[in-house]
Backbone as CSV, one residue per row, in Angstrom:
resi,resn,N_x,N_y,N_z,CA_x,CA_y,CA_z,C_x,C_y,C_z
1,UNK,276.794,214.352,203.710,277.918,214.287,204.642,278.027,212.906,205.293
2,UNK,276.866,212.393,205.449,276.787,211.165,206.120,277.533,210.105,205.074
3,UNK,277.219,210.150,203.930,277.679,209.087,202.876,279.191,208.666,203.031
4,UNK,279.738,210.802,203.228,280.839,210.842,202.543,281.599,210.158,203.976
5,UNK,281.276,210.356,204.851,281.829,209.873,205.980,281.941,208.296,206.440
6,UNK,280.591,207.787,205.604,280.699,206.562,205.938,281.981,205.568,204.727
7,UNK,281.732,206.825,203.945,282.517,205.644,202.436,284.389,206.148,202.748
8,UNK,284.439,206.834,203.860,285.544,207.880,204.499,286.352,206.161,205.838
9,UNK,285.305,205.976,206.233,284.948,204.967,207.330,285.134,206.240,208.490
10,UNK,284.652,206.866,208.780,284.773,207.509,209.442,283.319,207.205,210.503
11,UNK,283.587,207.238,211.645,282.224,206.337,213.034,281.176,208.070,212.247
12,UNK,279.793,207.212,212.379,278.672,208.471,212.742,277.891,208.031,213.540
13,UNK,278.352,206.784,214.688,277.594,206.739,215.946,278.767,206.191,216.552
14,UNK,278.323,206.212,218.122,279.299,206.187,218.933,278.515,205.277,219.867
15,UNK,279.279,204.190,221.222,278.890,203.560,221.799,278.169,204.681,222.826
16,UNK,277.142,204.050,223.395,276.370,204.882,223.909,275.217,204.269,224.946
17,UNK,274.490,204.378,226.004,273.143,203.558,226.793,272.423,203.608,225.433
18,UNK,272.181,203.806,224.653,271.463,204.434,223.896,271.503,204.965,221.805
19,UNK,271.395,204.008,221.299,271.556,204.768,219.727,270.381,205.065,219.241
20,UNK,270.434,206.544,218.495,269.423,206.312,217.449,269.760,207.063,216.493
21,UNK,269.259,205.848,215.641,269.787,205.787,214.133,269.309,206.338,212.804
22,UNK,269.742,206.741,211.709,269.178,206.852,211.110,268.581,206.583,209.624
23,UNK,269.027,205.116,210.701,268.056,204.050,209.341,266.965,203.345,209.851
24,UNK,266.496,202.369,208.678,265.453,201.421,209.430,265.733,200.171,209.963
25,UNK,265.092,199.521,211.421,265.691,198.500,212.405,265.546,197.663,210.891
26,UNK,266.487,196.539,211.172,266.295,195.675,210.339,265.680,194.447,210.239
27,UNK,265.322,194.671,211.437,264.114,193.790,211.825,262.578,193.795,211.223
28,UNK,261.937,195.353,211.805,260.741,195.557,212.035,260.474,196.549,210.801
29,UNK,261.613,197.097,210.475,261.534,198.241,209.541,261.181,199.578,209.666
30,UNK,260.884,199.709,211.534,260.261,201.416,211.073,261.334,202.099,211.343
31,UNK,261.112,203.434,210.960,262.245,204.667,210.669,262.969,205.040,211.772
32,UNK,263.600,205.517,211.764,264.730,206.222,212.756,264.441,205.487,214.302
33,UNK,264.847,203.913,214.490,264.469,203.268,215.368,265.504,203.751,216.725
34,UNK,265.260,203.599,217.735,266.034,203.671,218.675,266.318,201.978,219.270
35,UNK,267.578,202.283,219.631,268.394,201.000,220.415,268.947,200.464,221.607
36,UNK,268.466,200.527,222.482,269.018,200.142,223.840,270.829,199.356,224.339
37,UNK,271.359,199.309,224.681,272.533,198.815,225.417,271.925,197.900,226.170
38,UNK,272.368,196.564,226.122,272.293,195.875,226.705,273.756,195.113,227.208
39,UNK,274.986,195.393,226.368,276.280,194.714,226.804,277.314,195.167,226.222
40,UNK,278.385,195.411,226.497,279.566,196.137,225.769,280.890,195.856,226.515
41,UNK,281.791,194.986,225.179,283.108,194.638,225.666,284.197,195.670,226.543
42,UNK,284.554,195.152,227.505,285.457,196.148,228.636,286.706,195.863,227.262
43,UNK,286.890,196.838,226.829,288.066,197.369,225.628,287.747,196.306,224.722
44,UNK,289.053,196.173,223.747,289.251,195.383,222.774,289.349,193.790,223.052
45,UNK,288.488,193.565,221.907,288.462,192.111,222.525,289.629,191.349,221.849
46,UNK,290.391,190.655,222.366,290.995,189.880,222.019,291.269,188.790,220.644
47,UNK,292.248,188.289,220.264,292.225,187.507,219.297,293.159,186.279,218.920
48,UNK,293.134,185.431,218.226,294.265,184.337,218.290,295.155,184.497,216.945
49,UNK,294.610,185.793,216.349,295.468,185.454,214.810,295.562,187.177,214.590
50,UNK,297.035,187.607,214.050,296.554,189.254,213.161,295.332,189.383,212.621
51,UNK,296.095,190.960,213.182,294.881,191.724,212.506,294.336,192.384,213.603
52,UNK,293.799,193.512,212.870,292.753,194.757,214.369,291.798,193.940,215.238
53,UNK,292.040,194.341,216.279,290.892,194.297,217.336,289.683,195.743,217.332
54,UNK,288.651,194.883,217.884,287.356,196.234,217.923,286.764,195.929,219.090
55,UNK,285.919,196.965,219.741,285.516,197.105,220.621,283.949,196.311,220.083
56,UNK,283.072,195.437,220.817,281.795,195.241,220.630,280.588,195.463,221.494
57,UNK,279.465,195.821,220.830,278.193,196.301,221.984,276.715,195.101,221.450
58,UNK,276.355,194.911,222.781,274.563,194.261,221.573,273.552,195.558,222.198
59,UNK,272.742,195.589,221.025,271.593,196.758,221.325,270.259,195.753,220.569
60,UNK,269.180,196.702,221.312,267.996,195.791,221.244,267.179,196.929,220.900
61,UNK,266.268,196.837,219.730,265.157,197.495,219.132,264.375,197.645,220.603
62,UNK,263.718,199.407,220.564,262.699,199.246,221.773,261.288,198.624,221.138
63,UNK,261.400,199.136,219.797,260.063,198.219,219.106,259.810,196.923,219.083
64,UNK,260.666,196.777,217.989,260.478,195.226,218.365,260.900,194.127,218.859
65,UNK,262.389,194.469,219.931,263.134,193.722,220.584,264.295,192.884,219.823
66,UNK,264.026,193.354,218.270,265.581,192.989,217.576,266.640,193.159,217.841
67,UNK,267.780,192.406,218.416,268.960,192.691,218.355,269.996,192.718,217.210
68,UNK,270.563,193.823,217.123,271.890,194.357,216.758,273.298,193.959,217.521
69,UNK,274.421,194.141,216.520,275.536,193.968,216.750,276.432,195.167,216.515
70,UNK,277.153,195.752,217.739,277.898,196.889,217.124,279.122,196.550,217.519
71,UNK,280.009,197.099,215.836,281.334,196.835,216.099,281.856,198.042,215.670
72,UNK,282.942,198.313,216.976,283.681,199.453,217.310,284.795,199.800,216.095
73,UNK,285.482,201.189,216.000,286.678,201.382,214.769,287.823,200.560,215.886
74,UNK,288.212,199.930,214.639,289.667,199.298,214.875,290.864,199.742,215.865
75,UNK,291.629,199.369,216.845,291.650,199.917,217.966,291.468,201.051,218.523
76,UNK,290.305,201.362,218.694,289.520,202.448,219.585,288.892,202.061,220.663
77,UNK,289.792,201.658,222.470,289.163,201.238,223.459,288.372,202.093,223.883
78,UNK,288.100,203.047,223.364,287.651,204.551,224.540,286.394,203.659,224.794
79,UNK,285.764,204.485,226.115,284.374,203.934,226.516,283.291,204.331,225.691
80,UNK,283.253,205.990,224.855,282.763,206.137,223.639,283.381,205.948,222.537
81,UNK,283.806,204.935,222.231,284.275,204.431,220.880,283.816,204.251,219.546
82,UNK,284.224,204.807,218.687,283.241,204.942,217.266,282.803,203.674,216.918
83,UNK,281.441,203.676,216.219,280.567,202.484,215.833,281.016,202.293,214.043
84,UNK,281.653,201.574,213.650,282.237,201.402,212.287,280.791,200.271,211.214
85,UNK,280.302,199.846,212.268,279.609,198.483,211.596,278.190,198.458,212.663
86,UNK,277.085,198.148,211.711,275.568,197.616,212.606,275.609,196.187,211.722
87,UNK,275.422,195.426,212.503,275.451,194.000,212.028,273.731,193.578,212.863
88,UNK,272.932,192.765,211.967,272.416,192.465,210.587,272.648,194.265,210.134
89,UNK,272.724,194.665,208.986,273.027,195.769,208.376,271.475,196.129,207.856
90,UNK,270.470,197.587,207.612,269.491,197.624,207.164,269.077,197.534,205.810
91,UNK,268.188,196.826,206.011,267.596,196.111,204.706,267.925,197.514,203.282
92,UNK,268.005,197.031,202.071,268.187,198.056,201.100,268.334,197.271,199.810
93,UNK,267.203,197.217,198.813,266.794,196.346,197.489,268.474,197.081,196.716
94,UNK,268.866,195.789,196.094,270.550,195.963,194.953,269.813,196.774,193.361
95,UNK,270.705,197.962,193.111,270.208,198.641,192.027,270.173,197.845,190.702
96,UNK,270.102,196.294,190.840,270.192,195.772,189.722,268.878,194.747,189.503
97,UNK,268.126,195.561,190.502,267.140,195.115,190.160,266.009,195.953,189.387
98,UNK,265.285,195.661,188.393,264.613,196.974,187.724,263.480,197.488,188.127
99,UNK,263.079,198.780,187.609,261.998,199.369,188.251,260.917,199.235,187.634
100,UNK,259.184,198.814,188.209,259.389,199.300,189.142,259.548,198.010,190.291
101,UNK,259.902,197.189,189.542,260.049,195.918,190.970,260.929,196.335,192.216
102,UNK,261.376,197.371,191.701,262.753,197.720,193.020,261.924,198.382,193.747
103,UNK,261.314,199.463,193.526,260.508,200.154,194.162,259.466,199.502,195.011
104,UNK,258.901,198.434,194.630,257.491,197.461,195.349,258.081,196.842,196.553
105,UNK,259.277,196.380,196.206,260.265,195.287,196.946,260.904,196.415,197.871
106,UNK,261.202,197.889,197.926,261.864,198.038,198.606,260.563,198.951,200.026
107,UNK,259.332,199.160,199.193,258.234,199.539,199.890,257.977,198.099,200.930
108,UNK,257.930,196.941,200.545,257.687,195.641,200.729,258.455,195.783,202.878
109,UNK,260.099,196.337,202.379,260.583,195.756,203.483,260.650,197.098,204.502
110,UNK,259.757,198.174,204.326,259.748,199.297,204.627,258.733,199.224,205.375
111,UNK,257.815,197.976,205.158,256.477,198.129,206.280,256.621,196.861,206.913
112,UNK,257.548,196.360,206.809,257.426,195.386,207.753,256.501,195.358,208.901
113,UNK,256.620,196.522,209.993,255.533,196.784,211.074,254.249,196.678,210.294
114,UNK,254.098,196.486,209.613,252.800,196.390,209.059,252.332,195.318,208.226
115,UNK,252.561,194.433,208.432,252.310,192.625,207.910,251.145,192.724,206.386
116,UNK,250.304,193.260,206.801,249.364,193.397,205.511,249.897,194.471,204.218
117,UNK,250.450,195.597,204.834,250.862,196.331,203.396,252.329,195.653,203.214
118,UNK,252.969,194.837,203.303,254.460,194.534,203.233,254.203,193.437,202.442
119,UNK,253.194,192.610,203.042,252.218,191.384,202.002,251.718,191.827,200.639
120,UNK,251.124,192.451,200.654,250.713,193.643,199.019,251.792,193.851,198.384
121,UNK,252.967,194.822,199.231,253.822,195.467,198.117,254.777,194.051,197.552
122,UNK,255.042,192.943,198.573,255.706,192.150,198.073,254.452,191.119,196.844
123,UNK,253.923,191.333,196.783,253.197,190.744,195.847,253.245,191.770,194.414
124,UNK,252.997,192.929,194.904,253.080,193.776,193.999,254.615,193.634,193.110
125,UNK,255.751,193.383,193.847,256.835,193.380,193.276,257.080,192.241,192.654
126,UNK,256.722,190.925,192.995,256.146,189.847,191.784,255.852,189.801,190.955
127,UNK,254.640,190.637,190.621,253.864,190.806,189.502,254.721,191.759,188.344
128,UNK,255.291,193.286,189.303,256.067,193.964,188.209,257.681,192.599,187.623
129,UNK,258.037,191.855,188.574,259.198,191.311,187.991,258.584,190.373,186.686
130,UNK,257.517,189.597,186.803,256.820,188.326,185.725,256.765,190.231,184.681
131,UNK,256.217,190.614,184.739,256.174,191.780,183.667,257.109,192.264,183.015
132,UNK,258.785,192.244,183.360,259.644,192.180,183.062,260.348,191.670,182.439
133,UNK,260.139,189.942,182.666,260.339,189.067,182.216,259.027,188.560,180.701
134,UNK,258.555,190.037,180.381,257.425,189.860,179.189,256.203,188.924,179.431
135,UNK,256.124,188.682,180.570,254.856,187.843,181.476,253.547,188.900,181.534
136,UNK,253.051,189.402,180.553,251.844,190.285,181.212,249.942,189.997,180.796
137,UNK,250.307,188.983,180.339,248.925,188.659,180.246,248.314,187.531,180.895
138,UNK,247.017,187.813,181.523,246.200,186.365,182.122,246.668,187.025,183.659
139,UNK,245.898,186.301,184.244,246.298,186.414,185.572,247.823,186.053,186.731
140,UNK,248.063,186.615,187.786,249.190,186.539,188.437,249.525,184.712,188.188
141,UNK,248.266,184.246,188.518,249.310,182.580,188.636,248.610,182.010,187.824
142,UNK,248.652,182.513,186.459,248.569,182.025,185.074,249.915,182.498,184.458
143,UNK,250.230,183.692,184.667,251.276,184.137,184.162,253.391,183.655,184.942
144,UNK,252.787,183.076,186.171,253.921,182.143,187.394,253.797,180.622,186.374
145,UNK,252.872,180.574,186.085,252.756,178.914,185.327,253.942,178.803,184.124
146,UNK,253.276,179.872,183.496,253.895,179.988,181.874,255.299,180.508,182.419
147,UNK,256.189,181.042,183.009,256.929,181.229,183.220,258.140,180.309,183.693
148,UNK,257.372,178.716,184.373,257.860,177.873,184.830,257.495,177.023,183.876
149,UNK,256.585,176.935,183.317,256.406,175.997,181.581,257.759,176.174,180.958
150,UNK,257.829,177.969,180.555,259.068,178.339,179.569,260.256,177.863,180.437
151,UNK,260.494,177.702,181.680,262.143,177.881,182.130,262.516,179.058,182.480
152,UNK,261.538,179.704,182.768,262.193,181.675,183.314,262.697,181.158,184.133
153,UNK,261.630,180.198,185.098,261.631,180.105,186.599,261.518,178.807,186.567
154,UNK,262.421,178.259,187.887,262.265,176.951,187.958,261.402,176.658,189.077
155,UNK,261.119,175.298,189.301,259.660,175.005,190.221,259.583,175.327,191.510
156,UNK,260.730,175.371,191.945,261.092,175.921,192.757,261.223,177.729,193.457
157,UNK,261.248,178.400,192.539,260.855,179.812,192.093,259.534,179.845,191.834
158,UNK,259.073,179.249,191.506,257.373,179.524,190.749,256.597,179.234,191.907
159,UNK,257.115,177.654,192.893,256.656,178.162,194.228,256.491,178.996,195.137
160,UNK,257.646,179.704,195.333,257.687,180.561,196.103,256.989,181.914,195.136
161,UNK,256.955,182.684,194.092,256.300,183.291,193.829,254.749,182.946,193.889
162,UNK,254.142,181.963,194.025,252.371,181.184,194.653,252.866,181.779,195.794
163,UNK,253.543,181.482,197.009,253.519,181.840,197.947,253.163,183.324,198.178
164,UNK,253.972,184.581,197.820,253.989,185.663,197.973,252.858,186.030,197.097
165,UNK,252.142,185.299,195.957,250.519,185.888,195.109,249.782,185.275,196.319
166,UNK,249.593,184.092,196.957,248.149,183.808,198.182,248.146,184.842,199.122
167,UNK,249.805,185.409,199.851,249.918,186.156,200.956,249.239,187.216,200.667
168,UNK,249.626,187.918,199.415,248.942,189.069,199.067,247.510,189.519,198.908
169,UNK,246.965,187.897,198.371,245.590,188.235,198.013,244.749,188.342,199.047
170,UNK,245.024,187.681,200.235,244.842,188.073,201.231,244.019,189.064,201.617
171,UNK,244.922,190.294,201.996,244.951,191.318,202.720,243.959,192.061,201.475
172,UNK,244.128,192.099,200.111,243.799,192.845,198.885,242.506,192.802,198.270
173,UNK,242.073,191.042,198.685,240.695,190.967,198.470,239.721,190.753,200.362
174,UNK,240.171,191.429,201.208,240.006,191.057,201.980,238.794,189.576,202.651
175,UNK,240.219,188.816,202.725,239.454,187.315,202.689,238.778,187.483,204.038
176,UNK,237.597,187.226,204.256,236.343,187.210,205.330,236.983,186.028,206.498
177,UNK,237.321,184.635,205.963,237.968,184.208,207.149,239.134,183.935,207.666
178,UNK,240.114,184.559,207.083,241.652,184.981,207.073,242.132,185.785,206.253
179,UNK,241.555,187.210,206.885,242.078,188.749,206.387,243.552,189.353,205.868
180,UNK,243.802,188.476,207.356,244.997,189.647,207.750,246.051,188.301,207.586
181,UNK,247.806,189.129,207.367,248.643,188.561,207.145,249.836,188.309,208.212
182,UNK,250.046,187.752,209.240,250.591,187.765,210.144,252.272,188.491,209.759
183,UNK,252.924,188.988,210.943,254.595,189.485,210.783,255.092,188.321,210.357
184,UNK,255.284,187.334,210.504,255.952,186.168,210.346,255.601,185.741,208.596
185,UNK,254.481,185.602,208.254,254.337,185.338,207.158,254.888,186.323,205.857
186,UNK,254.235,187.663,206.424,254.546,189.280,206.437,256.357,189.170,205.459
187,UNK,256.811,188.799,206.423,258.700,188.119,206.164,258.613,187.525,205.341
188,UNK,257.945,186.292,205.691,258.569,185.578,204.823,258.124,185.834,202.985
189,UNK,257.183,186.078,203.038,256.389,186.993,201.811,257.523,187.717,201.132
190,UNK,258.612,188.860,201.874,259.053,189.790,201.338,260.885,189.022,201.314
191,UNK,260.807,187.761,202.076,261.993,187.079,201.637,261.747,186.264,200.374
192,UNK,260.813,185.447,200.136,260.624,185.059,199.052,260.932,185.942,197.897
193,UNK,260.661,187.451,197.967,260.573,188.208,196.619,262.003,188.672,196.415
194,UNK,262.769,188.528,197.750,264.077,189.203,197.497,264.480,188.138,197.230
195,UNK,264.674,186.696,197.180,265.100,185.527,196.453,264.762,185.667,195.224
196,UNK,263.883,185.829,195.101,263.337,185.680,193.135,263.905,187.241,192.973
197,UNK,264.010,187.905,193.280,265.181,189.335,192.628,266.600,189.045,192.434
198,UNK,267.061,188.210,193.862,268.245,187.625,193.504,268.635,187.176,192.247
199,UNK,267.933,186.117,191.873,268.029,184.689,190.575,267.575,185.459,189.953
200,UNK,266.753,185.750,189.777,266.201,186.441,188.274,267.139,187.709,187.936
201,UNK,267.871,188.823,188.679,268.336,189.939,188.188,269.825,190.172,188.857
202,UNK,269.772,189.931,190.045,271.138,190.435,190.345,271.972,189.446,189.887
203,UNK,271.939,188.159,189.769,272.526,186.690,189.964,272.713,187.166,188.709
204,UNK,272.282,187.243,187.377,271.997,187.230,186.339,273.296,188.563,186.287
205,UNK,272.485,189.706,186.219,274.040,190.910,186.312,274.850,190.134,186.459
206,UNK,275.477,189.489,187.958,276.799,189.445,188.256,277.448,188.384,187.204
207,UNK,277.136,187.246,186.697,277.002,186.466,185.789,277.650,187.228,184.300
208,UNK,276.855,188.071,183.861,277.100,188.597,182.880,278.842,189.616,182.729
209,UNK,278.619,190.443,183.970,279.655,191.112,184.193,281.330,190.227,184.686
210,UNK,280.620,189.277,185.284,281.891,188.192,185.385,282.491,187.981,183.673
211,UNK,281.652,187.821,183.319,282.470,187.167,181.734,283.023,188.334,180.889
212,UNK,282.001,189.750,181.308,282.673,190.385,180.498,283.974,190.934,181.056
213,UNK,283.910,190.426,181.713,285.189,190.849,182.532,286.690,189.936,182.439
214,UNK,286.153,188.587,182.004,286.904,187.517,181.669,287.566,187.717,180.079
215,UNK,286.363,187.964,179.417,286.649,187.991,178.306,287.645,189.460,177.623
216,UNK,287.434,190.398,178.276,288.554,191.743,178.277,289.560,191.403,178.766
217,UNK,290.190,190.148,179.808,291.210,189.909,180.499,291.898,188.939,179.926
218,UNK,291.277,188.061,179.185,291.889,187.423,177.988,292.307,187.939,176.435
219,UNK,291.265,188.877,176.060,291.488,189.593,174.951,291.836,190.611,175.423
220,UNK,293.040,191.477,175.251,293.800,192.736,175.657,293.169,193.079,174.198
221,UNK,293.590,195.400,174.718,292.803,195.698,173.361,293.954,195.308,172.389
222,UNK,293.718,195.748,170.998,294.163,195.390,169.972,294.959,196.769,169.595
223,UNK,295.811,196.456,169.113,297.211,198.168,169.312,296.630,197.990,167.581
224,UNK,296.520,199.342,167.401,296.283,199.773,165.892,297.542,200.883,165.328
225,UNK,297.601,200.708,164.556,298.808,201.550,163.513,299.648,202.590,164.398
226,UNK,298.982,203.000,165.507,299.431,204.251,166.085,300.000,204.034,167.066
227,UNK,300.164,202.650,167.483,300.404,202.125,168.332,301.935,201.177,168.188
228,UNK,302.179,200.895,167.090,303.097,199.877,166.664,304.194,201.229,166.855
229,UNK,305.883,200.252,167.024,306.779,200.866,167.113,307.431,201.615,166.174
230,UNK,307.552,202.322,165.818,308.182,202.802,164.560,310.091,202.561,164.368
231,UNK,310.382,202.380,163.247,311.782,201.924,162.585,312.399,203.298,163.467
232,UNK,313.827,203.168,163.498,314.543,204.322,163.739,316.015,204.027,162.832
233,UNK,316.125,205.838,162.793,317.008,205.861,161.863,318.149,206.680,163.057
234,UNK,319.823,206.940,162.507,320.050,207.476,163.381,320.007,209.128,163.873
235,UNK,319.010,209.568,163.137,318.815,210.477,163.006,317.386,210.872,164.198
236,UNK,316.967,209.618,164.615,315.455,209.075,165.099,314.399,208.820,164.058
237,UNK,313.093,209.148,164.980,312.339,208.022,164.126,311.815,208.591,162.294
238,UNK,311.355,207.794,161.363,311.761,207.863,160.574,310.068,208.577,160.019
């Protein structure tokens, strides 16, 4: 019901002291976060060019003090006015990426609150993508080398995948004098992997589907026998 409502645009939160949601902050990542009010436009805010006005609110994670952006349905001043939009929007891996890298990557941004398993799974989702890419023998950054030898990945990619294999090893071999993987690194670990998902798979899809899409729009189908007009007599067709 929720889907159908949202793909409906229909509000399933409303301005409020108070939201809670039922997704993950997009910050911190844990589940059904709650959101505080901290400010909310007295009606519609104004504008210099057409087009709808919306009502706006900021809300703040009680966890981790992330702020959100909420924007109201299109003129709806009420003081509970439907919530159409959460801006940053919650994190969610593109189905064009394959499994099980989607799965590692989407565990990855699911623990965020948790810097060391978010470090793992995003490493983990590295390793399944080089596997994908027919990378499966020798070790993680034996197999990042040969990949940037061949041109999978450029040096730039192959860096940042080193990055997200040290973060990981980390926490996995637990290193005696730097164990643990800080939130900050934690991020950036699981941004790196959603960059190399980007370039390597979705970039790649959209790429592909662009042309085939070009190429059907230049070549119309081809009318076969059944298709051509037939002679007429005056009797009709013949």
């Amino acid at each position: 019901m929720k889907k159908l409502a949202e793909a409906l645009g229909v509000p399933t939160l409303f301005f409020r002291k108070f939201l809670q949601t039922q997704a993950r902050c997009p910050h911190c990542s844990i589940p059904n976060p709650g959101f505080e009010q901290w400010w909310v436009s007295h009606g519609l805010v104004e504008r210099g060019t057409p087009g709808p006005r919306h009502k706006w609110g900021v809300y703040f994670c009680t966890a981790c003090g992330g702020g959100i952006l909420a924007k109201g349905k299109a003129g709806d001043a009420d003081e509970k006015a439907g919530i159409i939009e959460l801006i940053p929007a919650p994190k969610s891996v593109h189905e064009d990426v394959p499994e099980p890298a989607r799965t590692f990557l989407r565990q990855a941004m699911e623990t965020l609150h948790a810097p060391d398993a978010a470090a793992v799974m995003a490493g983990a989702s590295v390793d399944a993508m080089l596997k994908t890419l027919t990378y499966e023998k020798g070790s993680v950054y034996e197999r990042i080398e040969k990949a940037v030898a061949e041109h999978k990945l450029t040096e730039g990619m192959g860096a940042w995948a080193h990055e997200v294999r040290l973060g990981s090893n980390r926490p996995r071999h637990a290193d005696k004098e730097n164990p643990h993987v800080s939130e900050a690194e934690a991020k950036q670990s699981v941004e790196f992997a959603e960059a190399l998902a980007y370039f390597l798979f979705i970039l790649t899809k959209r790429i592909e589907r662009g042309k085939l899409a070009a190429e059907e729009a230049s070549n119309p189908r081809d009318t076969g026998p059944e298709d051509a007009v037939q002679p007429r007599t005056s009797e009709g067709f013949l």
